[in-house]
Steps between C-alpha positions, in 0.01 A plus 500: 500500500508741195198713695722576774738729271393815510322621178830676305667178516218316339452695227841469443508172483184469296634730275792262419310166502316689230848592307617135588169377329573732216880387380447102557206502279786727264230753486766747633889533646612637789635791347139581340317414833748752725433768308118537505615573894642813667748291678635295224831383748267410770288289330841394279679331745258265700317400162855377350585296817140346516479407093907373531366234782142493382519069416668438864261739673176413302571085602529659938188680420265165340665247762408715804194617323575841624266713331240473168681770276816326448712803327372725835662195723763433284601857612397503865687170531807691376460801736465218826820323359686784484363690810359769326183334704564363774317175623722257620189233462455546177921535421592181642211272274641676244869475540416103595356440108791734355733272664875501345411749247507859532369799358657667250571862474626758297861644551553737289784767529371827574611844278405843545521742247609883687209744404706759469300807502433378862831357643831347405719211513650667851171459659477094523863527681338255760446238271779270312488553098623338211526753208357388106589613220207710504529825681353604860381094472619267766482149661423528870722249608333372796737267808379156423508374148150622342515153264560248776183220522268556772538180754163580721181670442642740811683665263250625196438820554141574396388804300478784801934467449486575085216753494514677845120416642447320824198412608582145760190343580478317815263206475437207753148310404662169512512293815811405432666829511755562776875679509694366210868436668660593118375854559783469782747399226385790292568761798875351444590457176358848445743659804771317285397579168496918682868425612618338126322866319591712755729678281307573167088505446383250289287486200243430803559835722466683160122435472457593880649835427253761347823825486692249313195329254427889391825532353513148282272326277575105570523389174667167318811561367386369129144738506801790546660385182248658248520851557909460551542424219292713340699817677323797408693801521346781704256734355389230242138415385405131593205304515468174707182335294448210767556690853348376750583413778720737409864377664626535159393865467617612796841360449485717124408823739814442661747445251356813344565650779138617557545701177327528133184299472362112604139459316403177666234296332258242701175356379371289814311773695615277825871510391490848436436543840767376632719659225379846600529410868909366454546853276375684809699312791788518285493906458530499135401800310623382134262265472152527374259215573249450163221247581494333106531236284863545346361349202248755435838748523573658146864488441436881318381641850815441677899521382685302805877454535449197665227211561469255769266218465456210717178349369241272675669123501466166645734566791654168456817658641357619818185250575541189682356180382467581162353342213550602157175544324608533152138622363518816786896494364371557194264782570749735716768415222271683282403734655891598587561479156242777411567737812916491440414589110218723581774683741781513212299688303596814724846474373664530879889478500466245672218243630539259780308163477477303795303183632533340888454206279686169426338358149661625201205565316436772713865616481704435209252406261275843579916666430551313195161578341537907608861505346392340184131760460728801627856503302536820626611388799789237655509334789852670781702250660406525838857367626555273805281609778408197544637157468208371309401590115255461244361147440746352217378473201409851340765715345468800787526239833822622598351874492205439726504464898323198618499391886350197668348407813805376674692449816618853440130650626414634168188500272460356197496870256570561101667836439533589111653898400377616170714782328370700246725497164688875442378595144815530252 
């Protein structure tokens, strides 16, 4: 059955067998696997969805003894159940060992972040927002309730909805195949579901929409937290030591209105190019891509205002499934450690540490060793912009922004603002 896709599909799916391989051996995580790609959403979205069923899916695969390479059917079987491939055969063996359960999937509220030197709050007047506390950031507030549970596998939308590529196969090897009478349900409940939206687009239509996608980076609310706080004022000198993918240093371009100067640091030669292709799409011109090691970066060639860094972490705030491996723990808190004293030595104003990460040796303990190796520097009280704060315990918790992985659609994130002392 897999030979009858054509040969794009194949290598996609190949491709993320490979990546699936990859983070279940904990060689990798999704966010490290993505980003060796040029289409980090599209490969994003299905690999999440297959790794967040991958025990239900991998038992369909061995009992029907679909195919030999179990993390390629693991995925295939996902695509059938969800229609992304469509053979009815194949669907109905499956949905008969699923049984009761269903598939779980990721519903997430969705926020866009207005790139401003492109468009403007005015322009998503179709859609139905929720303002933050952050600026030109909104909630698309989409008709149906974007937390409710999933009853049927009908309803999982697979990755073509979240990262706008389409590619339905049609296959029909089995002798079994024939007209499935749900795709007449379907037909229905999607003429209802047109009537219900009819007067807003939804998170959904926003992806379909290429005028509208131009205009907006879709970005978590949380990942837009860093660089608010940090609020450069235009025309100042700021370096972002950890850029890519390089959300975070397009949202500095724009609070800087596109003014004084963005040096953006990026080791990875395969995340640097996707940093340099974001800076491009996203029309900045205050922002100058530097393929390096921050590390190797002397604090006397450069005097910023301001530093951003958002270091390498465990992602334990954004990946599914996760396992703490203290030993790898161990290593990145290090490693943190160094980089956020390495990048006080430039004596910014101010320095902006975060983590999309939910451990607090990677948060407060990497704060509390910086503070007490740098007393030229205090931690700002961040206030309430969320309802969630440090993890009790450490004398600064109440000035740090935690938030979770929660009902509310967030990621798990750790934002810390370091102000340099005025000298009396």
């Amino acid at each position: 059955m897999f030979r009858r896709l054509d040969q794009r599909s194949q290598k996609f799916y190949k491709d993320v067998a490979t990546m699936v391989r990859r983070i279940n051996s904990k060689r990798s995580t999704i966010k490290a696997e993505v980003y060796k790609t040029q289409s980090p959403k599209r490969f994003h979205a299905l690999l999440h969805k297959v790794l967040l069923n991958y025990a239900v899916l991998k038992e369909i695969v061995k009992e029907t003894d679909f195919m030999k390479d179990v993390p390629l059917g693991v995925i295939i079987a996902y695509e059938i159940l969800t229609k992304k491939i469509r053979n009815d055969g194949f669907r109905r063996q499956f949905k008969k060992i699923l049984g009761d359960r269903t598939l779980q999937t990721v519903h997430r509220k969705t926020w866009i972040r207005i790139n401003t030197l492109k468009g403007k709050p005015e322009d998503l007047a179709e859609f139905s927002m929720k303002d933050t506390c952050i600026p030109n950031v909104f909630e698309i507030v989409d008709s149906q309730d974007a937390s409710q549970a999933y009853k049927n596998l009908d309803d999982i939308e697979s990755y073509d909805e979240d990262a706008g590529y389409s590619s339905d196969e049609e296959v029909a090897d089995d002798p079994e195949d024939d007209v499935d009478e749900e795709d007449d349900v379907d037909e229905e409940n999607n003429v209802n579901e047109d009537k219900a939206c009819k007067a807003f687009k939804t998170s959904r239509d926003l992806f379909k929409m290429p005028e509208i996608l131009e205009k907006v980076k879709v970005q978590n609310f949380s990942s837009c937290l860093p660089a608010f706080v940090l609020n450069p004022e235009p025309n100042s000198f700021v370096i972002d030591a950890t850029a890519a993918p390089g959300n975070k240093t397009t949202h500095l371009c724009s609070i800087m209105g596109d003014t004084g100067k963005i040096l953006a640091f990026e080791r990875n030669k395969e995340r640097y190019d996707v940093l340099v292709d974001q800076v491009q799409k996203y029309g900045a011109s205050n922002i100058e891509t530097i393929h390096k090691d921050f590390l190797k970066v002397k604090p006397e060639e450069y005097k910023p205002d301001y530093v951003l860094l958002d270091p390498s972490c465990s992602g334990s705030g954004i990946h599914i499934n996760y396992k703490k491996d203290q030993k790898r723990i161990e290593t990145l808190r290090n490693f943190q450690s160094m980089i956020l004293n390495h990048a006080l030595k430039f004596n910014p104003k101010a320095l902006v540490y975060s983590v999309c990460a939910c451990d607090p040796e990677e948060g407060e303990d990497v704060v509390k060793e910086a503070l007490e190796k740098n007393p030229g520097f205090y931690l700002e009280n961040l206030g309430n912009y969320t309802s969630r704060r440090g993890i009790e315990g450490y004398d600064f918790s109440d000035k740090v922004i935690r938030t979770g992985s929660t009902e509310e659609g967030d990621i798990g994130f750790f934002v810390a603002l370091f102000r340099r002392k005025e000298v009396e």
